[in-house]
C-alpha positions as CSV (number, residue, x, y, z in Angstrom):
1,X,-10.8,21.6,-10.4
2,X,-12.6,20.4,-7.2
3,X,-11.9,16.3,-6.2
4,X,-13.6,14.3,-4.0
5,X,-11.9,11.6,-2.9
6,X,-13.1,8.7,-0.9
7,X,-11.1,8.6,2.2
8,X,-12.7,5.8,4.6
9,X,-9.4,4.5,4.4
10,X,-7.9,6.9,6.6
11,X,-8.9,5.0,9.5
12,X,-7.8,1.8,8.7
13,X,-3.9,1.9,9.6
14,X,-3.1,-0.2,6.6
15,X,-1.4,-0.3,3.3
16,X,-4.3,1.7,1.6
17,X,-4.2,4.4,4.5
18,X,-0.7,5.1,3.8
19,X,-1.3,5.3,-0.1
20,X,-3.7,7.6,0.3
21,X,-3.1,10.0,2.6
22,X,1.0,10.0,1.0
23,X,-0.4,10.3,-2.5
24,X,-3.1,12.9,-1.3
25,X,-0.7,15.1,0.6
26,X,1.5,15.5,-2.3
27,X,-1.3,16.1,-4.4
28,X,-2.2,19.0,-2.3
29,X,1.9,20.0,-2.2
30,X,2.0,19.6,-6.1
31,X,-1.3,21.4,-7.3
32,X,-2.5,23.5,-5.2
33,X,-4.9,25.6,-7.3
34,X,-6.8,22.4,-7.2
35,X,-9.5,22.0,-4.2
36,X,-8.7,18.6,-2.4
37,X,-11.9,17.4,-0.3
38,X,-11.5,14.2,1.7
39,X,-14.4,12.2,2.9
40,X,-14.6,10.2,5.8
41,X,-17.1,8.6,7.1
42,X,-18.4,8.5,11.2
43,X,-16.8,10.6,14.0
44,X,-13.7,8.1,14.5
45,X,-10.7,10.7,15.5
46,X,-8.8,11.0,11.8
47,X,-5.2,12.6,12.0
48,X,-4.8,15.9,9.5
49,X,-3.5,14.9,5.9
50,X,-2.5,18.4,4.4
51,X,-3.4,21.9,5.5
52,X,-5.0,22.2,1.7
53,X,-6.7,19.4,2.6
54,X,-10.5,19.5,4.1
55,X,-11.7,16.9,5.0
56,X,-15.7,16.5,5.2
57,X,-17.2,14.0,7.9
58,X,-20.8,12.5,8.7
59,X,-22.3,11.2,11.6
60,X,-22.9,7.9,9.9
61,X,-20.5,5.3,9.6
62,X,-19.2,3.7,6.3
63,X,-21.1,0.3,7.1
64,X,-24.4,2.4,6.8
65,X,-23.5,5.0,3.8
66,X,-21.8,2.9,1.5
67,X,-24.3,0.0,1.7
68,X,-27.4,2.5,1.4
69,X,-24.9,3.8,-2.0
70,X,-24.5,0.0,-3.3
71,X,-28.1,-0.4,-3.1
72,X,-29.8,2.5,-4.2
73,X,-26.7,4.5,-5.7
74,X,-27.3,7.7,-3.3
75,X,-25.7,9.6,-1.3
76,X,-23.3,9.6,-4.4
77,X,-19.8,10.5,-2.5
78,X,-19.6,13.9,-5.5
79,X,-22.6,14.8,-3.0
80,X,-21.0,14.1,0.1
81,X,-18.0,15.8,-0.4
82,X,-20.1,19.1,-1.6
83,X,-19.5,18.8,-5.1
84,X,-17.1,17.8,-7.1
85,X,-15.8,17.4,-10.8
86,X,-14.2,14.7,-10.6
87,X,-14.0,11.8,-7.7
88,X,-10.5,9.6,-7.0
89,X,-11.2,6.1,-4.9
90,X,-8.1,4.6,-4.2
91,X,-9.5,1.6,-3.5
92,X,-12.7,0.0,-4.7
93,X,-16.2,0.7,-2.8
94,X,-19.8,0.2,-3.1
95,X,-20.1,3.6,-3.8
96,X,-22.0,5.7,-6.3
97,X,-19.0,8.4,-7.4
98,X,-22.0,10.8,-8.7
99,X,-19.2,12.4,-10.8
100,X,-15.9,11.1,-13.5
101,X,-14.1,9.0,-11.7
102,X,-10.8,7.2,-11.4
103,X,-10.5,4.2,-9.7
104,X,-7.0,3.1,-7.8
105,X,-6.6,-1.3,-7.9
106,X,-3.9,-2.4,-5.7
107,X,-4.6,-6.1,-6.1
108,X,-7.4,-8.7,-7.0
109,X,-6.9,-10.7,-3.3
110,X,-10.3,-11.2,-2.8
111,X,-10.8,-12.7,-6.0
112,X,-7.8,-15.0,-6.2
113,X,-7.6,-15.8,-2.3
114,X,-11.2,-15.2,-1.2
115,X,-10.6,-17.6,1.9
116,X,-8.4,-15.0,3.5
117,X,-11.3,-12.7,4.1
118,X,-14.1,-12.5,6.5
119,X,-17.8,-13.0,5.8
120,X,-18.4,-9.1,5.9
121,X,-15.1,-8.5,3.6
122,X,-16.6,-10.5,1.2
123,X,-19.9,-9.5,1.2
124,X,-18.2,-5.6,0.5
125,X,-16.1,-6.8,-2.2
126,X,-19.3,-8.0,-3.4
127,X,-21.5,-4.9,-3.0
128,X,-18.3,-2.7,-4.4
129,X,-18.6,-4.5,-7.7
130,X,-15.0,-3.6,-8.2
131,X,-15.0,-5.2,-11.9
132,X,-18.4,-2.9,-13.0
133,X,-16.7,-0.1,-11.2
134,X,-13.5,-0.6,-12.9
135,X,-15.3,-0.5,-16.2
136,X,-17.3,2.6,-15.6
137,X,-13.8,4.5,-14.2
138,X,-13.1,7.6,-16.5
139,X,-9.3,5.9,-16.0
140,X,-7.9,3.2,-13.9
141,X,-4.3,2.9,-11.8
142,X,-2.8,-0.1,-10.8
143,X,0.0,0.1,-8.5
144,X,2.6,-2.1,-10.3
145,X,2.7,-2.7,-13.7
146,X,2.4,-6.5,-12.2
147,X,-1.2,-5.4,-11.4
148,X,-1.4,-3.6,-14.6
149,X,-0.8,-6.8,-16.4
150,X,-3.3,-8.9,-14.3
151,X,-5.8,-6.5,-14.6
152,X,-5.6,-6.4,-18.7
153,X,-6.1,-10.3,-18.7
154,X,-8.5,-11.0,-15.9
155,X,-10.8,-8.1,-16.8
156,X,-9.9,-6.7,-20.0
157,X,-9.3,-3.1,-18.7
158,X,-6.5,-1.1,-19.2
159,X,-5.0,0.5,-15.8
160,X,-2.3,3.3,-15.6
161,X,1.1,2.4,-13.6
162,X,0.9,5.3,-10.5
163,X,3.1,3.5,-7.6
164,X,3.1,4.4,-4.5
165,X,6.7,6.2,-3.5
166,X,8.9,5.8,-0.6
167,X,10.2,8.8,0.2
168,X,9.1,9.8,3.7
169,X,6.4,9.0,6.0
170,X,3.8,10.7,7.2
171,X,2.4,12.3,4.4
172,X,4.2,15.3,3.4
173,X,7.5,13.9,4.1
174,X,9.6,14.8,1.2
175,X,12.9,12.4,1.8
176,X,13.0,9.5,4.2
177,X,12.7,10.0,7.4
178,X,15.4,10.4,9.3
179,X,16.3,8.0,11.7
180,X,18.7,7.1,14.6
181,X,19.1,2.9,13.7
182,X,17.7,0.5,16.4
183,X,20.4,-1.2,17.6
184,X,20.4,-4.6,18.1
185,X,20.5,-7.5,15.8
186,X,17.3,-8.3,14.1
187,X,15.1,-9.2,11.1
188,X,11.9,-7.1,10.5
189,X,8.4,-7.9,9.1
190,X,6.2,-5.3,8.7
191,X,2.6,-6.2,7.6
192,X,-1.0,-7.9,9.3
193,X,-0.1,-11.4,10.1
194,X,-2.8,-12.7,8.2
195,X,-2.5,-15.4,5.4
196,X,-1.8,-13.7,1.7
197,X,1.3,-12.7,3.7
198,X,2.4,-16.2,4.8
199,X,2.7,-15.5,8.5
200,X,3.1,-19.5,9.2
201,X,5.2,-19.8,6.4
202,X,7.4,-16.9,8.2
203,X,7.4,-18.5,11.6
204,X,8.2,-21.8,10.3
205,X,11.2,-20.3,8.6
206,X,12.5,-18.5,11.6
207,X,12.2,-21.5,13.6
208,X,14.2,-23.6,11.2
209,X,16.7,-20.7,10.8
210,X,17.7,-20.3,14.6
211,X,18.1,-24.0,14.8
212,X,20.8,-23.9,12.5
213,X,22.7,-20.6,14.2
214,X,20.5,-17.5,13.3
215,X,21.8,-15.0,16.0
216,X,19.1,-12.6,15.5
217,X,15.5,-11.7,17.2
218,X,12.7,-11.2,14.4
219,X,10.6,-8.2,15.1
220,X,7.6,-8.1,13.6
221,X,5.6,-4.8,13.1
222,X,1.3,-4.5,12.4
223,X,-1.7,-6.6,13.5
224,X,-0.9,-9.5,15.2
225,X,2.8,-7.3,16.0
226,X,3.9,-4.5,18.0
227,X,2.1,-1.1,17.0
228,X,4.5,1.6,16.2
229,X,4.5,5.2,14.7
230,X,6.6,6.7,11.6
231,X,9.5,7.2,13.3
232,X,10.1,3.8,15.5
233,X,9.2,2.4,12.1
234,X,12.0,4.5,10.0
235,X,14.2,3.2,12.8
236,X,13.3,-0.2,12.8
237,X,14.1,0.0,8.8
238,X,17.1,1.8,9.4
239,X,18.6,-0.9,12.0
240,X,17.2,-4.0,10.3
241,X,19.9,-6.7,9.5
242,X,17.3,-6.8,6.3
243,X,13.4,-6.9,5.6
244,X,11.3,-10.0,5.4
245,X,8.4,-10.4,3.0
246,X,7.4,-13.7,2.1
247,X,4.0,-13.3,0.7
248,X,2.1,-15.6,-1.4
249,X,0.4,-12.6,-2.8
250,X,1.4,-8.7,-3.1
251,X,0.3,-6.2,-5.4
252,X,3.2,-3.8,-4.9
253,X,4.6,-4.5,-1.4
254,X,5.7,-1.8,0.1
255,X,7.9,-2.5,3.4
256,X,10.7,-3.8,1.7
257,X,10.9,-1.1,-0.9
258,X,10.6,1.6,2.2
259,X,13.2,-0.3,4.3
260,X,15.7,0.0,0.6
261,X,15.2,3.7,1.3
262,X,17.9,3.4,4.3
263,X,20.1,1.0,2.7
264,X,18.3,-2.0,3.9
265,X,18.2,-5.4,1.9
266,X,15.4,-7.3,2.4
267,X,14.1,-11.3,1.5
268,X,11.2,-11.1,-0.5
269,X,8.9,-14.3,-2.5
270,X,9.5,-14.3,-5.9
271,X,6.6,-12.5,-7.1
272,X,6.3,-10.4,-10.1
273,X,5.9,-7.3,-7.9
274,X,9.5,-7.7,-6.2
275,X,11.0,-8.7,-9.4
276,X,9.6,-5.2,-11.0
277,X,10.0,-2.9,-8.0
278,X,14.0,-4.5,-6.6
279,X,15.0,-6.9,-9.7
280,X,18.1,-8.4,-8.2
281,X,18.4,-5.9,-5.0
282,X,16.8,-8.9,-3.0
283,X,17.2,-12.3,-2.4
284,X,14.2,-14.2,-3.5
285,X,12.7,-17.3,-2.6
286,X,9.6,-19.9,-4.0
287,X,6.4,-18.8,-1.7
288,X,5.6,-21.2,0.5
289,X,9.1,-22.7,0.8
290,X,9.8,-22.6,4.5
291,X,13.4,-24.2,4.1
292,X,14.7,-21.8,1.6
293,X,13.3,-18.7,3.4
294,X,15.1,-20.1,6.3
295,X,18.6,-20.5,4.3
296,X,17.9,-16.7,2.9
297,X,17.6,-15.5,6.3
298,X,20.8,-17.6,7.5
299,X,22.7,-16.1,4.6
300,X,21.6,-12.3,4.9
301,X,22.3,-12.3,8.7
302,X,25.3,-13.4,8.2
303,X,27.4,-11.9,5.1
304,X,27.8,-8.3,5.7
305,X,29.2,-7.9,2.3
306,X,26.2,-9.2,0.7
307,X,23.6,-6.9,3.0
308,X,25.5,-3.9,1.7
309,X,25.7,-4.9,-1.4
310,X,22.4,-5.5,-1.5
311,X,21.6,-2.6,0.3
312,X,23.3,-0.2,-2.4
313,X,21.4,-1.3,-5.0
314,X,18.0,-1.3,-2.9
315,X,18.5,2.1,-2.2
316,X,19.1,2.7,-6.1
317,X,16.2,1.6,-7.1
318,X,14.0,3.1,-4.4
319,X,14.8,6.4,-5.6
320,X,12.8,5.9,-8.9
321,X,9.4,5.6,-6.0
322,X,8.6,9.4,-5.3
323,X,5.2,10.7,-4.2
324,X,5.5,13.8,-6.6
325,X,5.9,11.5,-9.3
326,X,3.0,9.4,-8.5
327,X,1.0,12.5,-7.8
328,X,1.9,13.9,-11.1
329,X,0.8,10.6,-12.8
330,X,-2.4,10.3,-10.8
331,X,-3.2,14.2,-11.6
332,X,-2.9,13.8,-15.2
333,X,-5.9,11.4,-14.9
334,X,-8.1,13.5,-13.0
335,X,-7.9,16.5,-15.4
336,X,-8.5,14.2,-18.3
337,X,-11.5,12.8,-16.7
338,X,-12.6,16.1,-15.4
339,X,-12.6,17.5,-18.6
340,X,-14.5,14.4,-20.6
């Protein structure tokens, strides 16, 4: 079986970039009788994802190949990739697949908080179609059975759970990374500071929180934050007092479930996601309520019994997150569709 997979997102340095290239690499480590054939569009420099991994480039950029495929459905990204019989996108495009295809959904942001994106994100969204495209998938994943669930009532489409896992970075990483703990005392958000993931809402709350006696710096990792690589970020998981993540909207949210991987407890909003993914492994609190993030924070930094306890039972139910699991999920899929 030969897959094309539409990997623009390899440049991004986001969420999606990690899915992918994890989920890919371990697709590559888990079938490898399989041919695994990455697009990516322009000449930008795009680190290796697997050595059974090609990747395929072209001299255009995305901006100019996948609007030329929302308007008149060609290059199809089968094409682009040389062939294929079947085509993953983990994310939703205006792409013609040209081939079976299943689609990845992570969340429906742009349609519930469509103020938090730019002019041109919009405009994509709207040229990717993602609802059409979700229809016309062979299959569907959602990353969360919370998304699952969304997905079922806002568009009527059934959407396989395939998570993303935790353990490792980097790709083919197999068990966390192992890390020697920052030292210091701290509390650690890793994310863009942009507004789904309540940014003022977090600074508020830190503000409130060191007025009261919060003895700890917050460090805070991605756009708008320091720029680290996989092993200053296993680290900074490894020596947080606990992870921060008060977001008014995730579809899986990874950082906290990553940071559980070391034994590190983490403050998350009370979304469905966290609920499904750490249960009571977390101490939650109403999005948008700067005053009880800040009490969270106050309490986590300062009850060591209550970080490892928490801690423990993160790190329980990180293990259920693997990439060969997901991969095996997400395989499944692409033979079925292949072969319809």
């Amino acid at each position: 079986m030969r897959v094309g997979v539409d990997a623009r997102a390899l440049r991004a340095g986001r969420g999606v970039e990690r899915y992918t290239r994890a989920l890919l690499a371990a697709l590559a480590d888990g079938f490898p009788d399989d041919e695994w054939v990455a697009f990516v569009p322009g000449r930008e420099p795009v680190a290796p994802v697997h050595v059974r991994v090609s990747v395929v480039r072209h001299r255009l950029g995305g901006r100019a190949l996948f609007a030329a495929a929302a308007i008149a459905r060609r290059p199809t990204l089968a094409a682009l990739a040389g062939g294929a019989d079947v085509v993953w996108l983990p994310a939703p495009a205006p792409v013609a697949p040209g081939a079976p295809y299943v689609l990845s959904i992570h969340d429906r942001s742009w349609e519930l908080r469509p103020r938090d994106f730019t002019v041109y994100e919009r405009a994509w969204h709207r040229l990717a179609r993602p609802r059409r495209l979700a229809h016309g998938a062979a299959a569907v994943t959602a990353v969360s059975h919370a998304v699952a669930a969304d997905l079922a009532s806002a568009w009527g489409v059934r959407a396989d759970v395939v998570s993303p896992g935790v353990n490792g970075f980097g790709g083919e990483g197999r068990a966390p990374a192992a890390a020697e703990p920052r030292r210091g005392r701290y509390l650690l958000f890793v994310g863009p500071r942009e507004p789904r993931k309540a940014a003022d809402i977090l600074d508020a709350a830190y503000s409130q929180a060191r007025a009261r006696g919060l003895d700890a710096e917050l460090v805070v990792v991605g756009d708008g934050g320091a720029r680290v690589d996989d092993r200053e970020l296993a680290a900074l998981y490894a020596g947080a007092l606990a992870v921060v993540q008060p977001s008014f909207l995730e579809g899986f949210g990874l950082p906290p479930l990553e940071a559980a991987a070391y034994g590190t407890p983490a403050v998350v909003s009370a979304l469905d996601c966290f609920a499904e993914t750490l249960g009571d492994a977390a101490l939650r609190v109403a999005p948008g309520d700067a005053e009880a993030l800040a009490e969270a924070m106050l309490r986590i930094a300062s009850d060591d019994a209550l970080r490892a306890r928490l801690g423990v039972a993160a790190q329980q139910r990180a293990a259920a997150y693997t990439w060969e699991r997901s991969a095996a999920a997400l395989h499944a899929l692409l033979v079925r569709a292949a072969s319809a």
